[in-house]
GUBA-788802 format. One record per residue: y, x, z of N, C-alpha, C in turn; residue number from 1. Coordinates in steps of 0.2 Angstrom, whole numbers. Atoms other than C-alpha are relative to their C-alpha. Layout:
# residues N
+-------+-------+-------+-------+-------+-------+-------+-------+-------+-----+
|   n.v |   n.u |   n.w |  ca.v |  ca.u |  ca.w |   c.v |   c.u |   c.w | pos |
+-------+-------+-------+-------+-------+-------+-------+-------+-------+-----+
|     Y |     X |     Z |     Y |     X |     Z |     Y |     X |     Z | NUM |
...
+-------+-------+-------+-------+-------+-------+-------+-------+-------+-----+
This chain:
# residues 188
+-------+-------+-------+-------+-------+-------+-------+-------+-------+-----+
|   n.v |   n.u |   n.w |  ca.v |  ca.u |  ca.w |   c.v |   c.u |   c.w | pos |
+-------+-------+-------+-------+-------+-------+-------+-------+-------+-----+
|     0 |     2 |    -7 |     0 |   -60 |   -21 |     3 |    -7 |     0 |   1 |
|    -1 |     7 |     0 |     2 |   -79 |   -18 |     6 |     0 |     5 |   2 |
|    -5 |     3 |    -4 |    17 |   -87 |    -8 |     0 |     1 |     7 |   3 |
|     3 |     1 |    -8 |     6 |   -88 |    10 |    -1 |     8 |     0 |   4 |
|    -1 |    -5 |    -1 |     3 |   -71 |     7 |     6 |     5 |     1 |   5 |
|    -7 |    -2 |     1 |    20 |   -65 |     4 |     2 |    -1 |     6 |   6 |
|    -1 |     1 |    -7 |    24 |   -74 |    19 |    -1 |     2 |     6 |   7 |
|     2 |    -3 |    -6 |    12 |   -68 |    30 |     2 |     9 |     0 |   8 |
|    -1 |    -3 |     0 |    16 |   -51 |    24 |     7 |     4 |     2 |   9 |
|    -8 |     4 |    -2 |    36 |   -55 |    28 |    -2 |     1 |     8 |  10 |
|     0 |     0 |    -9 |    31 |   -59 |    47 |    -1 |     5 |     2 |  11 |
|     3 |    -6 |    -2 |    20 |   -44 |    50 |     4 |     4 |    -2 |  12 |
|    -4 |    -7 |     0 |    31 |   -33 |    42 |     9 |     1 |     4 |  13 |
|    -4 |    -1 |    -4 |    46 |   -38 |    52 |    -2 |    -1 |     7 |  14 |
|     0 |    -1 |    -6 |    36 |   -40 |    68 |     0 |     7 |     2 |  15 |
|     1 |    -8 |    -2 |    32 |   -21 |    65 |     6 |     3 |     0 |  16 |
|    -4 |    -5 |     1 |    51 |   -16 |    62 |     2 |    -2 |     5 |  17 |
|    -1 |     1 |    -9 |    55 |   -25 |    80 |    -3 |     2 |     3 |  18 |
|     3 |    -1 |    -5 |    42 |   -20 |    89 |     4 |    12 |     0 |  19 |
|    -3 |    -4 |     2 |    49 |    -1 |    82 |     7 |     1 |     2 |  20 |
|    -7 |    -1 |    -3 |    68 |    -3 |    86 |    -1 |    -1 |     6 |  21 |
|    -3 |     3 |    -6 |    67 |   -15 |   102 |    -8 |     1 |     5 |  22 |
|     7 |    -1 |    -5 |    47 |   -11 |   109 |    -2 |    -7 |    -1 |  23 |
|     3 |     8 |     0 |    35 |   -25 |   113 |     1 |    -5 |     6 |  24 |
|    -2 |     5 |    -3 |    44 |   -30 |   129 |     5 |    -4 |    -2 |  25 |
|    -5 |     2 |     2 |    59 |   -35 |   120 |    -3 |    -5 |    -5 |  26 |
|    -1 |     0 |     6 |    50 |   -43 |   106 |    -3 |    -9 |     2 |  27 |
|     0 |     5 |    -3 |    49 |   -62 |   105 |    -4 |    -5 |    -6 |  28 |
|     3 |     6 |     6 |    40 |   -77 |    95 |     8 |    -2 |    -5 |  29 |
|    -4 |     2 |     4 |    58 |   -83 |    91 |     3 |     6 |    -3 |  30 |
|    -4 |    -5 |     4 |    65 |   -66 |    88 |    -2 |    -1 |    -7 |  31 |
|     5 |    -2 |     4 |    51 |   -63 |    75 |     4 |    -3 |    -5 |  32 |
|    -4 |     5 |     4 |    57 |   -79 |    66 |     5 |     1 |    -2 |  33 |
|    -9 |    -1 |     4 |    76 |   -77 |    65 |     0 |     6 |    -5 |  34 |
|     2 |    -7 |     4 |    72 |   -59 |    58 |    -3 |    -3 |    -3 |  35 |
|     4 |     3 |     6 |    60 |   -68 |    45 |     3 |    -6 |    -2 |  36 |
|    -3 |     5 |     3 |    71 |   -79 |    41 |    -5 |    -8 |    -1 |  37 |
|     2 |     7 |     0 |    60 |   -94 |    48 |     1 |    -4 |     6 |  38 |
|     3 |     3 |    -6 |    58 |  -108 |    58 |    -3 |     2 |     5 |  39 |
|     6 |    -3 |    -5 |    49 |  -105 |    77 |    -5 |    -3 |    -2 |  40 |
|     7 |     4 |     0 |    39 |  -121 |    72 |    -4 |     3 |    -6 |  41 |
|     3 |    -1 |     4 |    36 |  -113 |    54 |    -5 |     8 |     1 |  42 |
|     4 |    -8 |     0 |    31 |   -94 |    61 |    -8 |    -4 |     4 |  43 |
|     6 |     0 |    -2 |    19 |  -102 |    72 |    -5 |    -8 |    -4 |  44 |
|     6 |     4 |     5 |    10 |  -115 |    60 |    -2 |     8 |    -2 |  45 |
|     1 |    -7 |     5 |     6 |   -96 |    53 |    -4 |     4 |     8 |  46 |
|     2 |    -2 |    -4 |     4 |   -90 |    72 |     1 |    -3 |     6 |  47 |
|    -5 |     3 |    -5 |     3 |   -98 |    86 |     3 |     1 |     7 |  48 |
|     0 |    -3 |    -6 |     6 |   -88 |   100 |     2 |     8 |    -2 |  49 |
|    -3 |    -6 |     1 |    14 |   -71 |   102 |    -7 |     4 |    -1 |  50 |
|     3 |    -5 |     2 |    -3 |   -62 |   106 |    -3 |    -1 |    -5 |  51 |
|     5 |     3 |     5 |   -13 |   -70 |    91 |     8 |     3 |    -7 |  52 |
|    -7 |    -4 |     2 |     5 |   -62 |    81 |    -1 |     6 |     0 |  53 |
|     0 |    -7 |    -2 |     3 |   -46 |    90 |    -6 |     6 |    -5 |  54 |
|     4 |    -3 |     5 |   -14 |   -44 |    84 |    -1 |    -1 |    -7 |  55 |
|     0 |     0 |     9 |   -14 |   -49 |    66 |     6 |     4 |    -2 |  56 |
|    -6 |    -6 |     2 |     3 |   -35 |    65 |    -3 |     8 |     2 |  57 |
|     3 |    -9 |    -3 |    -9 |   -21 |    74 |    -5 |    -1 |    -7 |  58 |
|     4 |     0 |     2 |   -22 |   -26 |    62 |     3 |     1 |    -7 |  59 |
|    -4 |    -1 |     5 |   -10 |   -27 |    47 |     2 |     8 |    -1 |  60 |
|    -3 |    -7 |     1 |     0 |   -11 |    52 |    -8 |     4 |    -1 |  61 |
|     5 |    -5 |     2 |   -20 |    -1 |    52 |    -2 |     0 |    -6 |  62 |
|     3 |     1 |     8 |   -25 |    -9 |    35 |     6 |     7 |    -4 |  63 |
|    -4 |    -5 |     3 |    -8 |     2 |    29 |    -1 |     5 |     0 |  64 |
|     3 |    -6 |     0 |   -12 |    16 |    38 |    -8 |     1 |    -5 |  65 |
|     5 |    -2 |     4 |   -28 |    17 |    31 |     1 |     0 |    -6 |  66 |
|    -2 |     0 |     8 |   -21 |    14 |    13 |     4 |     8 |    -1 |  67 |
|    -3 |    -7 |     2 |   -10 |    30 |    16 |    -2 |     4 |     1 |  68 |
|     7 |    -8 |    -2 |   -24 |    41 |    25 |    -3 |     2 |    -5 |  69 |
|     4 |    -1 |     6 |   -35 |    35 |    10 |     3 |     6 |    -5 |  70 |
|    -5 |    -4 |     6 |   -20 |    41 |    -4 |    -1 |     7 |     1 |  71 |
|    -3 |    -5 |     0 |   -16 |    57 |     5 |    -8 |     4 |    -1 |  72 |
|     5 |    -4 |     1 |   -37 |    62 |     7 |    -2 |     0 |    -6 |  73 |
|     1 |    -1 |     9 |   -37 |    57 |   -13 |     1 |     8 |    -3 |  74 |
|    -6 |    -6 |     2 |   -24 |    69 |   -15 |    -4 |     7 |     0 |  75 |
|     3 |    -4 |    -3 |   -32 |    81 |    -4 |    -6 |     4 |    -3 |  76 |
|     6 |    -1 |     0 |   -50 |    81 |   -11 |     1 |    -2 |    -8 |  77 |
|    -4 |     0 |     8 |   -42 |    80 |   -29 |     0 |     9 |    -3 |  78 |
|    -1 |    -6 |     1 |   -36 |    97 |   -25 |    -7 |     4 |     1 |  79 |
|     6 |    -5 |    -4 |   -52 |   108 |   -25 |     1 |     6 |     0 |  80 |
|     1 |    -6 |    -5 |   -48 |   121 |   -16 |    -6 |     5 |     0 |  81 |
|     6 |    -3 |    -3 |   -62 |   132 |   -13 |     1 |     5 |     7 |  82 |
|    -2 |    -2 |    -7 |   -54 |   140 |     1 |    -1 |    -2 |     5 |  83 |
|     2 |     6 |    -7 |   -59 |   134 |    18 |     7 |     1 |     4 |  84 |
|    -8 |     0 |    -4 |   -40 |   143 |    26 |     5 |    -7 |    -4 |  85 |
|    -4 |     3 |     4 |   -30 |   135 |    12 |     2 |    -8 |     1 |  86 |
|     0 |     8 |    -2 |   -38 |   116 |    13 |     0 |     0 |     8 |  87 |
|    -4 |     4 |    -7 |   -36 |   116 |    34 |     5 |     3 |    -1 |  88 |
|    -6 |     1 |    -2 |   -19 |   122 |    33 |     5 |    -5 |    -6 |  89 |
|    -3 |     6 |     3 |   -14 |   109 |    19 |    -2 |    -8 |     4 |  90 |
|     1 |     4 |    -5 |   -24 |    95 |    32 |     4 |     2 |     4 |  91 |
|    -6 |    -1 |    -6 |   -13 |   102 |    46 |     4 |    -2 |     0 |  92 |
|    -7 |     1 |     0 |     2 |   103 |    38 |     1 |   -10 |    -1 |  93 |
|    -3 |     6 |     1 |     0 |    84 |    32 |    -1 |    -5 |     9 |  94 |
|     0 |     4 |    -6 |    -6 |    78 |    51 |     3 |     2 |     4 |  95 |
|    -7 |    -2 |    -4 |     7 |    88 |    61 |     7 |    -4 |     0 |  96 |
|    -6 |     1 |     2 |    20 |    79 |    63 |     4 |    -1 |     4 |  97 |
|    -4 |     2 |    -5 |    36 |    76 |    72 |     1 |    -7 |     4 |  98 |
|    -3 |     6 |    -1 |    34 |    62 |    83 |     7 |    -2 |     2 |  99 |
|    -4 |     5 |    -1 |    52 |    59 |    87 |     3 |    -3 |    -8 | 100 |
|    -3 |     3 |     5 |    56 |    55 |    69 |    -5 |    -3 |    -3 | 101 |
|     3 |     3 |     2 |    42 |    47 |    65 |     0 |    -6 |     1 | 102 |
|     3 |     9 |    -1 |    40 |    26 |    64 |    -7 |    -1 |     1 | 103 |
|     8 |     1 |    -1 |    22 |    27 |    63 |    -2 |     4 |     6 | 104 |
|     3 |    -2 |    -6 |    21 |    38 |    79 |     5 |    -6 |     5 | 105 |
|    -1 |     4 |    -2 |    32 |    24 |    84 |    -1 |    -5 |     4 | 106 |
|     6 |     4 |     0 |    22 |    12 |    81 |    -4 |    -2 |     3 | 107 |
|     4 |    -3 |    -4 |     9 |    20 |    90 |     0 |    -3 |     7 | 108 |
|     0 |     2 |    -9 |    14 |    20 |   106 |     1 |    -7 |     0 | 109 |
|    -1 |     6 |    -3 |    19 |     3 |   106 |    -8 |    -4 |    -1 | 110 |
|     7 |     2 |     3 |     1 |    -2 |    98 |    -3 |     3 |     8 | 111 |
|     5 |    -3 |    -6 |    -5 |     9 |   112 |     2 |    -5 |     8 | 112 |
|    -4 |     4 |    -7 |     5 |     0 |   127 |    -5 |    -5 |    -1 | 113 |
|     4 |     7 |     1 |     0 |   -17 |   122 |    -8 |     0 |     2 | 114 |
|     6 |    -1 |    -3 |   -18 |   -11 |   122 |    -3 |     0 |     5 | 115 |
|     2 |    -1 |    -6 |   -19 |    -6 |   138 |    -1 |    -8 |     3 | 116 |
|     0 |     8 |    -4 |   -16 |   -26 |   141 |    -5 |    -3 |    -3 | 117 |
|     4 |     4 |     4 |   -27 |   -33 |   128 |    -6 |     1 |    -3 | 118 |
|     6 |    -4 |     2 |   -44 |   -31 |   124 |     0 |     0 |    -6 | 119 |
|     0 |     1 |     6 |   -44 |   -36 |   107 |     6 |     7 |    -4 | 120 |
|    -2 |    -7 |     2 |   -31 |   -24 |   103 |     0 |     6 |     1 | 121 |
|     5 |    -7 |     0 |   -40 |   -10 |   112 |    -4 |     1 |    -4 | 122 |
|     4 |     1 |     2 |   -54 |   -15 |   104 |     2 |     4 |   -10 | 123 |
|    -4 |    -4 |     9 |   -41 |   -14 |    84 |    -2 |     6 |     1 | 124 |
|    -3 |    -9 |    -1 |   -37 |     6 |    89 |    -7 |     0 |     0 | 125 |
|     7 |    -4 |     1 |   -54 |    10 |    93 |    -2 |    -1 |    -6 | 126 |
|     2 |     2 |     6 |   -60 |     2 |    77 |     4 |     6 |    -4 | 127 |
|    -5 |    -3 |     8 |   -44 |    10 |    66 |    -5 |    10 |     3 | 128 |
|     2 |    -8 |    -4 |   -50 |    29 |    77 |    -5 |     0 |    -3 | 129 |
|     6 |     1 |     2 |   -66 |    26 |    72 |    -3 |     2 |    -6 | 130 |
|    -1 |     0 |     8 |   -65 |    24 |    54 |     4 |     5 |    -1 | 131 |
|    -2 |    -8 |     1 |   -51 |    39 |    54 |    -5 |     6 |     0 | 132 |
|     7 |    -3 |    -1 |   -66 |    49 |    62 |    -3 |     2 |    -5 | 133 |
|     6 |     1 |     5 |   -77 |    45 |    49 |     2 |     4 |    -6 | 134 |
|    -4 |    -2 |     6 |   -64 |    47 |    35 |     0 |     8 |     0 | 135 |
|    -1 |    -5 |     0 |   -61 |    66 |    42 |    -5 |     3 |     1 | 136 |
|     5 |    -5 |     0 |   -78 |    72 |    45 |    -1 |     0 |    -7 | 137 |
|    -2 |    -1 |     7 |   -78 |    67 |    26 |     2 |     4 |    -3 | 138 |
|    -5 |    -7 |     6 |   -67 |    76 |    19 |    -1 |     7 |     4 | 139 |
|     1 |    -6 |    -1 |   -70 |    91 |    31 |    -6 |     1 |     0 | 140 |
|     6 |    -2 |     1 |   -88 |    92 |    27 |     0 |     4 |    -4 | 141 |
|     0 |    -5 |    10 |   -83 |    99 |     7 |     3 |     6 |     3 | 142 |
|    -3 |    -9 |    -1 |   -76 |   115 |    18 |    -4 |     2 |     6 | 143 |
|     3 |    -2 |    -6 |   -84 |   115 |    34 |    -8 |    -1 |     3 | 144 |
|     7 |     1 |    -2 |  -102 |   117 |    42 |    -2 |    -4 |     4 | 145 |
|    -1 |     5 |    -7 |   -98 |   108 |    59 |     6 |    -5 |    -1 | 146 |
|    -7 |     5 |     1 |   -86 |    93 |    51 |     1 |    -4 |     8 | 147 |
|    -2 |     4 |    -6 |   -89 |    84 |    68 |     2 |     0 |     6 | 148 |
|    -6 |    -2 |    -7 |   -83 |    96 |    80 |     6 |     3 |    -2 | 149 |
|    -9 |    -1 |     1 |   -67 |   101 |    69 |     3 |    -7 |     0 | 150 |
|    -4 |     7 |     0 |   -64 |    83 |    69 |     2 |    -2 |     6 | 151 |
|     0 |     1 |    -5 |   -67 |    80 |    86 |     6 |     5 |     5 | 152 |
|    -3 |    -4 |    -4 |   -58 |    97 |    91 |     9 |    -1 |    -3 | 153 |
|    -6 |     1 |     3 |   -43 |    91 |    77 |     6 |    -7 |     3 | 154 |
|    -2 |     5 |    -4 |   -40 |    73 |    83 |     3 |     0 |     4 | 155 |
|    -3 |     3 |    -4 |   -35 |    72 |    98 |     7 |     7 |     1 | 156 |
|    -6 |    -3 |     0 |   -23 |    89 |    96 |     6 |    -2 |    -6 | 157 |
|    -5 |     2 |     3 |   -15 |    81 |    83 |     2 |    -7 |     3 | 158 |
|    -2 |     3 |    -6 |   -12 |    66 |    93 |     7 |     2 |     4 | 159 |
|    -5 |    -4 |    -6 |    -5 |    76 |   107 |     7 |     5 |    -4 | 160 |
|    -4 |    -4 |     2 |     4 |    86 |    95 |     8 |    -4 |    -3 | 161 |
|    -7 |     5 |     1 |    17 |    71 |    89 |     4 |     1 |     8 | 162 |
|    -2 |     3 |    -5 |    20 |    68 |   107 |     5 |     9 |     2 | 163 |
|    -2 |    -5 |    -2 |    24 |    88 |   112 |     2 |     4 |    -4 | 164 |
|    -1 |    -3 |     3 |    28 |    96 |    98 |     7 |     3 |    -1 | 165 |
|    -6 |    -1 |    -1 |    47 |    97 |   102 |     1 |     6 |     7 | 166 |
|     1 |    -6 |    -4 |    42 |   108 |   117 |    -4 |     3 |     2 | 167 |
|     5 |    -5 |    -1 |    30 |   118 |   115 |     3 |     7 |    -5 | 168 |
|    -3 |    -4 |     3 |    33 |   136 |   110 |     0 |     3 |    -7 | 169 |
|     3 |    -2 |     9 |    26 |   140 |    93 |     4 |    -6 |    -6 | 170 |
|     0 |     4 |     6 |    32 |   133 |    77 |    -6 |    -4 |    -2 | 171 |
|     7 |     4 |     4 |    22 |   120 |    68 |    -5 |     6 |    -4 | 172 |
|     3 |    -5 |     5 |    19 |   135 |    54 |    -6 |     5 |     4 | 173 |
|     2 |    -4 |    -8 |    14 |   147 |    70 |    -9 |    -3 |     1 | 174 |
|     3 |     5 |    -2 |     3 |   131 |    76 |    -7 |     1 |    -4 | 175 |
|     5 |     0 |     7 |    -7 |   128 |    59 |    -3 |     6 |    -1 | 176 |
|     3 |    -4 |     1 |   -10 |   147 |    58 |    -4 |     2 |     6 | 177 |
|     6 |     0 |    -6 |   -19 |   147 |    76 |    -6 |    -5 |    -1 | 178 |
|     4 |     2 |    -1 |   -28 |   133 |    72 |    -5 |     0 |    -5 | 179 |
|     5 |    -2 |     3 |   -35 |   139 |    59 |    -4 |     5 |     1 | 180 |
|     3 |    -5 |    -4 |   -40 |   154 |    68 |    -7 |    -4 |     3 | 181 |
|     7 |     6 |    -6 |   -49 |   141 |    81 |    -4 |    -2 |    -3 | 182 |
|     6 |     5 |     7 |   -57 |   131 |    65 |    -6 |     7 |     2 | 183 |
|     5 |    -6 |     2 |   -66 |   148 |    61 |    -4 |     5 |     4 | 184 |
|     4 |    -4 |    -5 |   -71 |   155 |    76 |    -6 |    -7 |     2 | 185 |
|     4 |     3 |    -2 |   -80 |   137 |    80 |    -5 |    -2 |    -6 | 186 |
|     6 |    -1 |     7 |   -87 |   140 |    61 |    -4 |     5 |     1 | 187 |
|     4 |    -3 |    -1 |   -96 |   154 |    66 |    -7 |     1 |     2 | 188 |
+-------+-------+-------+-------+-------+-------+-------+-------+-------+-----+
């Protein structure tokens, strides 16, 4: 990694740890910088304006995501299963998760806010979703007959599942063993 790289990977990575503690109304050109241990003038040679900032930190933070979705579906599709129960409650159990301790459901929402203001980073999400999509009809096709409606039926409950999963009545464990129920009845 060169110098510029390193650098740019510096900005992006502490505009993602503000945007995380303080949100993206609180979040500033100069903040960015003193937390990066740079100049205003020197962040913005690099960027020059907060939204053109925002979106190269949405687009950076998706590149990761993808890097980790990639590893864990290695992982996943490493393990051959021949079980169709086994391999969806090991996918469950790694996409379930708590969003209040989560950073990357953090993330999220603040990714999603912005959104709503800016087309270009409606446009990021839809893209990174997209591509998620894709990745999960993948790997749920080596088990499943209809990958494209457990995807379609898996996605947005796991979504919603960060956001609610603190009150709702079922354990996660509970959870995972319904929805594997559901998988199977919408395999038939």
């Amino acid at each position: 990694m060169d110098k510029k790289e390193e650098r740019l990977n510096q900005i992006l990575s502490t505009t993602i740890e503000l945007l995380i503690k303080e949100g993206a109304e609180n979040l500033s050109m100069r903040k960015v910088a003193k937390n990066a241990n740079l100049s205003l003038s020197n962040l913005q040679y690099y960027y020059k304006d907060k939204d053109l900032l925002l979106i190269a930190t949405v687009e950076f933070y998706f590149e990761s995501c993808k890097k980790e979705l990639t590893q864990a579906i290695k992982l996943l599709a490493a393990d051959s299963t021949p079980d169709k129960n086994i391999f969806l409650e090991k996918v469950l159990s790694m996409l379930l998760i708590d969003g209040r301790d989560s950073n990357q459901t953090l993330m999220f929402q603040e990714i999603w806010t912005l959104a709503s203001r800016n087309k270009e980073l409606q446009n990021a999400v839809e893209t990174y979703y997209k591509t998620y999509c894709l990745w999960m009809i993948d790997l749920v096709s080596a088990f499943c007959s209809k990958p494209e409606e457990i995807v379609s039926f898996l996605i947005p409950f796991v979504e919603g599942y960060t956001i609610v999963n603190n009150v709702i009545p079922l354990t996660k464990e509970k959870v995972i063993e319904m929805m594997v129920k559901l998988i199977t009845i919408v395999e038939k």
